[in-house]
N, C-alpha and C positions, 0 to 999 in steps of 0.2 A: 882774614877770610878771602877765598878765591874764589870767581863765581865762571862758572860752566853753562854753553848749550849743551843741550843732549837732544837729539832726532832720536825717535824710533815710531814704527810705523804702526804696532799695536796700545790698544787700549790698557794704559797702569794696569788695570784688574786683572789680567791676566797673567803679572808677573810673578802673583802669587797664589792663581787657583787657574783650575784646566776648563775650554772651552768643552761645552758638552757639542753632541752633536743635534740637538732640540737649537736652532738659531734664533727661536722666540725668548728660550730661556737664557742666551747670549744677550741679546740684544736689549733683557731685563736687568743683565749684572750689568751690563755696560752703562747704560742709568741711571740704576742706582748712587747716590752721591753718598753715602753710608761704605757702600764699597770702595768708591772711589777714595774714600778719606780716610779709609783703612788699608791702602795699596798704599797711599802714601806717607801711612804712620809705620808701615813695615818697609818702607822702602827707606825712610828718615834714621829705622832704625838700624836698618843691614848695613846702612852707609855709617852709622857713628859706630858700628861694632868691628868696622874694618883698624887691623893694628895701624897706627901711627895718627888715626884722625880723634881730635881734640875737639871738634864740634862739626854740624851739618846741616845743612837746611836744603829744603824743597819747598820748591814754588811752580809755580803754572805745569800744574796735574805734572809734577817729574821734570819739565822740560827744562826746569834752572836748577841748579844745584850749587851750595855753597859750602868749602868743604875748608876749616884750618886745621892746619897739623904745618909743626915743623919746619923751615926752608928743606932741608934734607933726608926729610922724610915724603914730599911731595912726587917722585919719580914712582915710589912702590906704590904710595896712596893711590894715587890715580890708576894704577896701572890696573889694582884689584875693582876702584871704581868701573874701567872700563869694563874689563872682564864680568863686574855685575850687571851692566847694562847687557852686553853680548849672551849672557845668559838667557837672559830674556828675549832680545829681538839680536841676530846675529846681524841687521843690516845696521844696527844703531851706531850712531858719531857722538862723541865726549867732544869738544872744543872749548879750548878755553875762551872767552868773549871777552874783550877789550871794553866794548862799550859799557858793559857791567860792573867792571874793575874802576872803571873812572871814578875819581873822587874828588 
């Protein structure tokens, strides 16, 4: 297992429901921790449905990710990981974290 930061500058909840324009009814789903633990049971799940990953995890609300699949499969994995983050927040960075890998 390899473990990732990830930045992005929006709240999980919105990676998989649209912001209304009511920002009291924003500012409810953001919140909500029901939501939030279902942004990151669909987020745990879009990550292990990507081809080549063998397992996946998330942790601190999205911002760790731990992804195995393959030595040779790793360049495509990640590259679709990216791409899923970028879907969501375009300003978002994948890095892999050294301090996390430490064992």
């Amino acid at each position: 297992m390899r473990y990732y930061s990830v930045s992005f500058r929006n709240n999980l909840v919105w990676m998989f429901d649209e912001k209304t324009e009511n920002s009291k009814d924003n500012f409810e789903k953001e919140s909500d921790e029901k939501a939030g633990k279902t942004a990151l049971e669909k987020l745990k799940e879009e990550l292990a449905a990507i081809s080549g990953v063998e397992a996946a995890e998330v942790t601190d609300n999205g911002h760790v990710i731990g992804i195995e699949a393959a030595e040779e499969d790793y360049p495509a994995v990640m590259n679709q990981v990216v791409n899923l983050y970028r879907r969501f927040d375009d300003s978002s960075i994948v890095t892999y974290d050294f301090q996390l890998n430490m064992q």
